[in-house]
N, C-alpha and C positions, 0 to 999 in steps of 0.2 A: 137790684138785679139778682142778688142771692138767691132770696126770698122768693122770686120771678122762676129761677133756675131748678129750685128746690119743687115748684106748684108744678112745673113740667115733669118734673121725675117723677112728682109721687101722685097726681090727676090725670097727666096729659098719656096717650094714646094715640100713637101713628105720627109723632112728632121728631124732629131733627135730631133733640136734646133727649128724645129716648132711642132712638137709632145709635146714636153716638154714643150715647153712655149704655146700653144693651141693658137697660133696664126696664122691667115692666111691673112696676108696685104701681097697686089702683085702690087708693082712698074713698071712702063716699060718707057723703053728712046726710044729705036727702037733696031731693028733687032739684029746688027752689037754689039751695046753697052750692050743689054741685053745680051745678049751670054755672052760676054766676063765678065759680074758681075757676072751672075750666074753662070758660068764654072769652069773660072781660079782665081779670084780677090781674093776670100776667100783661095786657094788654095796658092798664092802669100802671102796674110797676114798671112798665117800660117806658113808657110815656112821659111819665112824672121824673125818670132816671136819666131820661135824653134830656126835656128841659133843663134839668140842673146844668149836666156836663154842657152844654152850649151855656147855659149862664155862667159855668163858672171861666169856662175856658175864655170868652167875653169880660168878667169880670173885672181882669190882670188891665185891661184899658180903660173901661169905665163902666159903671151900671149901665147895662143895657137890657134890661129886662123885656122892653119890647119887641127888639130886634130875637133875642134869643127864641122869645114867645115867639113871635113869625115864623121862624125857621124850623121850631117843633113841631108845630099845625103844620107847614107845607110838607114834610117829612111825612107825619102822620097818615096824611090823608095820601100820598104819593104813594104808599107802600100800599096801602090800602086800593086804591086804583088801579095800581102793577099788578096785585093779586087780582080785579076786577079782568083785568085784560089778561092774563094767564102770562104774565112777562114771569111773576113771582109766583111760587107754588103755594098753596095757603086759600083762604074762603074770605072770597069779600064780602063782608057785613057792616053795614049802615052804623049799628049799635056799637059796634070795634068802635068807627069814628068818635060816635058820642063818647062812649068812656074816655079814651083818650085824652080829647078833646079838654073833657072835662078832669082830667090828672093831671092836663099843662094848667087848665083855670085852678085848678088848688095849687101847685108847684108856683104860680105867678103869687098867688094869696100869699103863701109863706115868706116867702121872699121878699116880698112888700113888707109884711106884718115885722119880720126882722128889723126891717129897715135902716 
């Protein structure tokens, strides 16, 4: 989430986390690699950050890696839909999904692999 907090101050542009902190520092690597910081990355470290915390808050009772995984997808994709329907301010993008999607499938990996 740091690291999340961090790509928003120092990438992002017309964002909550630069309103609120009145900062405007703008990094750039190129084309290809800015996109992908400023699109999906923060989008990847949240995703992967919410799974944990429902796994681990779930944890204290038993592994439940499934349930927790269920809860982050329907999260995911819900916020992402509110932004669809203008409930939440923000751009709904298909690809948001996929990243995400696929930062609970590696957060579920790890976590396994721990085992």
């Amino acid at each position: 989430m740091i690291i999340g907090l961090c790509i928003y101050l120092l990438f992002g542009s017309n964002t909550y986390i630069n309103s609120l902190f009145g900062i405007s520092i703008k990094f750039t690597f190129g084309n290809v690699l800015d996109i992908f910081i400023k699109s999906w990355l923060c989008d990847i470290l949240w995703s992967y950050s919410l799974f944990n915390a429902i796994w681990i808050s779930l944890f204290a009772f038993k592994r439940k890696t499934l349930i927790a995984s269920l809860i982050s997808c329907f999260l995911v994709i819900s916020i992402e839909f509110l932004q669809y329907f203008s409930v939440l301010s923000g751009t709904f993008d298909v690809l948001d999904i996929f990243f995400e999607l696929t930062a609970v499938g590696f957060a579920v990996c790890n976590i396994k692999r721990r085992g």
